[in-house]
N, C-alpha and C positions, 0 to 999 in steps of 0.2 A: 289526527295529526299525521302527515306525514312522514317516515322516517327517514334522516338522511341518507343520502346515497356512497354506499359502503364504496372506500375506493379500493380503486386497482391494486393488484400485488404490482411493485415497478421492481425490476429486476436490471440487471447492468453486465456488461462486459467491457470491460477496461485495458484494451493494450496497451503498450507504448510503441511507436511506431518509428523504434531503433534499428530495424532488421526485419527479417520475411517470419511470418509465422509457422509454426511446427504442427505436429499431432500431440501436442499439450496445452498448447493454444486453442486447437479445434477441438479437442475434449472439453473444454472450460467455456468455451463457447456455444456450443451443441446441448451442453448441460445446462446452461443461463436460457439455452431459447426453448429445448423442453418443457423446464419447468417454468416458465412463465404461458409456456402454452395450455399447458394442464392444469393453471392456477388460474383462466382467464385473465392474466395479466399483460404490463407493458413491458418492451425489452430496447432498454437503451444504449446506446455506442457512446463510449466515453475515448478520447484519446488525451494516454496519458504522456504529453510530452514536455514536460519542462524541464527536460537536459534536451536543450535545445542543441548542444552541439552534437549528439548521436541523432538526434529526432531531423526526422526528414520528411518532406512533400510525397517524395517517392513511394516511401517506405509507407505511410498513411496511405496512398492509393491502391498500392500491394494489398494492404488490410482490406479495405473495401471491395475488390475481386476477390479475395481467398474466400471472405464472410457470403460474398455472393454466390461461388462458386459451390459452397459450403448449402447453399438454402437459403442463407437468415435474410431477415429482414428487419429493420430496423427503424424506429423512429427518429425523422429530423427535428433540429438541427441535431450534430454531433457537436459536443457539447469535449472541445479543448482548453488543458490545463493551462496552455502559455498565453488564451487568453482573459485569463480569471484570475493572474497574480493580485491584484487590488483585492479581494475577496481575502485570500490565504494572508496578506501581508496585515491586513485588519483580524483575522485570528490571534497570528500571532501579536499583534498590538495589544490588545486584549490580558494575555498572559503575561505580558513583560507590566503592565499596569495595574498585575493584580502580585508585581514580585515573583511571577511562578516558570519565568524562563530568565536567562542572563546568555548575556556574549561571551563565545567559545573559542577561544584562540588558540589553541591544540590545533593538529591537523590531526590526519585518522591516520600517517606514519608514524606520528610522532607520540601518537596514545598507543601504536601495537609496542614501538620499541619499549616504553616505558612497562607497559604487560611481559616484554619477554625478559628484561632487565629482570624483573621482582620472580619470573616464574624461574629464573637461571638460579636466582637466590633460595629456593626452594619458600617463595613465599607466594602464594597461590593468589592471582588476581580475578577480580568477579568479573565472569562474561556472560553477554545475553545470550536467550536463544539460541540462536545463528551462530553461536560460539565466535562473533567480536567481543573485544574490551570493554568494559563498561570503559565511559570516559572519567578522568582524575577527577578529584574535587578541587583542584587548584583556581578555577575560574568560578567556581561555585560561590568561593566566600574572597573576590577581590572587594575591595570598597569601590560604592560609585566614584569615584573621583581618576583610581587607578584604569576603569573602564572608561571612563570617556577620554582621558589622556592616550589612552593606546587606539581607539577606536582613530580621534581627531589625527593623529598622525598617519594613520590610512592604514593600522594592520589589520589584515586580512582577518576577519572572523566570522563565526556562523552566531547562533542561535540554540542554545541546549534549555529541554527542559529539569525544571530543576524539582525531582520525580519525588523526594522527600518531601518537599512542600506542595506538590501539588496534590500527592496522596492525601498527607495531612489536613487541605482543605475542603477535600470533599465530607469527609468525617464518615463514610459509609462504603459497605463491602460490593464492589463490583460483580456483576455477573454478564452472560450474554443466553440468549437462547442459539443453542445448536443442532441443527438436523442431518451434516452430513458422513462422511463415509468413517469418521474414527470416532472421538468420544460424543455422545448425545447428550440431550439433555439441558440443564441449564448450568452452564460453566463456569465456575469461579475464574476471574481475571485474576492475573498478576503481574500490574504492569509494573511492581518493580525490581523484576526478572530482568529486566530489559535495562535498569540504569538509566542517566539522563538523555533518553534519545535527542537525534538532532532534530528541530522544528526548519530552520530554517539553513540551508547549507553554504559554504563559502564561495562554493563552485559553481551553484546557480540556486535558482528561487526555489523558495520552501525547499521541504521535503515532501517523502512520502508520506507516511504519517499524517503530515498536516493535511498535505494535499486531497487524500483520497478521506479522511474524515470530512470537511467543508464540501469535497463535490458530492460525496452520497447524500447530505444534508439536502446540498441546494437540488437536486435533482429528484428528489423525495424518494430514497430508494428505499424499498421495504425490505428484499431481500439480497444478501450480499454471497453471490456462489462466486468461490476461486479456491484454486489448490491448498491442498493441505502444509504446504509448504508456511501457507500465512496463517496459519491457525494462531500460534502465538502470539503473533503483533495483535489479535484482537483485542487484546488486554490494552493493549497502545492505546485504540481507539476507540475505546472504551472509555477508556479515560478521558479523552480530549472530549469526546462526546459530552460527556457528563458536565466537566469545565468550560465549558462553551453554550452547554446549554441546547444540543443537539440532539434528534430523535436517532433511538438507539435502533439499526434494522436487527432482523432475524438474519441468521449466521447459516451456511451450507459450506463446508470444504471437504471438498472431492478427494478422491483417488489423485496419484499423480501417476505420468506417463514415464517410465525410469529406460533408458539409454541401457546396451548391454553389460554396460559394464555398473550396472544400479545408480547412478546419480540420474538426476531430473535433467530432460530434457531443457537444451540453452539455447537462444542464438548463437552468442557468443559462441560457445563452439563445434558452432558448423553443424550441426543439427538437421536432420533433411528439412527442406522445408515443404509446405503444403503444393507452392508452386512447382517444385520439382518432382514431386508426387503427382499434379497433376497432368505434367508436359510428360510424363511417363506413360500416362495412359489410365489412370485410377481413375473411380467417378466419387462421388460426393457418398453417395451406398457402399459402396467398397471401404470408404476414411470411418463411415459410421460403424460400419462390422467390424474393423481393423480397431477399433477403439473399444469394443465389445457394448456399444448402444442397438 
């Protein structure tokens, strides 16, 4: 008998194409097409753009010269978040059917002030990770009736999971496997460090969360390399993964690239970008040295 044919490692890079990319982007990039080139694997473009109001034609076409200019190559098509809502909104369908999300009417001012109120009081409020507020429990335990009365007259709300019961229904300890630059090994998850994150947001479709859980699925990725910065949301996705019934990839978070003054390289602020590096005069080996690859 034949044995089946072992697949590929698939491997990903997933920007959002809200602004020009940096030398933290081409670190994470450089690193996903490395190591899929030394694993025999495939290396896919993801664009993650569903804040559609920062997301731009533009700014995705910048991507695709920088990544060019950069070397890579990539498999078509590219595979965009804004048109895969129907997917992410059937996730979350899912959760709200099993009781394990509810509608979130809070805005994210109105959960800080209500954190800085109780911290003024010297009564200490749980934040995740990232050092946001965990969100109140007040929408956690409205009754259906009060939720469809406020939804039906048109307020504004999102989607929160609701991280107590969603733990509770798995009935088992999460983990992930880890190989990259800080802890290894196989990683205890704790997603409820994090609180009831949002699935779905008020401002636009899904979340991240959701979003980047469902398209590693759909896209069969084996391996998931991005900054250390997301190390903790793994626990996130871990989660969702398990609740949904999704194959769990191998984990890799990198080094990050820190600005002089030690915060992680942004768009947002101003940030040199790869293109401005390269109308300088850099080449694509100089960005690689400059990155210590």
């Amino acid at each position: 008998m034949i044995p089946p044919a072992r697949q590929k490692p698939v491997f990903r890079f997933a920007p959002s194409p809200n602004g020009r990319l940096h030398l933290g982007h081409a670190l994470s990039a450089l690193i996903n097409a490395d190591m899929a080139k030394a694993a025999g694997g495939r290396l896919l473009l993801r664009m993650e753009d569903i804040d559609i109001g920062r997301c731009t034609p533009e700014f995705e076409t910048a991507i695709y010269d920088d990544l060019t200019w950069l070397g890579l190559a990539w498999e078509e098509p590219v595979r965009r978040q804004s048109e895969h809502l129907d997917e992410y909104r059937a996730a979350l369908k899912q959760l709200i059917v099993r009781g394990l999300a509810y509608p979130a009417f809070m805005t994210r001012g109105e959960v800080k002030a209500r954190a800085a109120q109780s911290e003024e009081q010297d009564r200490p409020w749980p934040r995740d990770p990232d050092g946001a507020p965990h969100y109140p429990e007040d929408d956690r335990f409205l009754t259906d009736s009060v939720r469809r009365k406020r939804i039906a007259s048109g307020e504004r709300h999102g989607w929160r999971l609701d991280m107590e019961s969603a733990i509770a229904s798995i009935g088992t300890a999460l983990t992930w496997a880890e190989t990259g630059d800080g802890e290894t090994g196989e990683i205890a998850a704790d997603p409820a460090a994090w609180g009831d994150v949002v699935l779905w947001r008020s401002d636009a479709p899904s979340s991240y969360h959701l979003s980047v859980t469902v398209d590693d699925a759909a896209q069969g990725v084996t391996h998931v390399v991005r900054g250390l910065d997301l190390f903790h949301a793994t626990s996130v996705h871990r989660l969702l993964q398990t609740l949904l019934g999704l194959p769990a990839p191998r984990y890799h978070h990198h080094r990050l690239i820190l600005g002089k003054d030690g915060r992680k390289l942004s768009k947002s602020q101003g940030d040199t970008a790869l293109a401005e590096l390269r109308k300088a005069g850099r080449t694509s080996e100089e960005i690689r040295r400059l990155l210590g690859l």
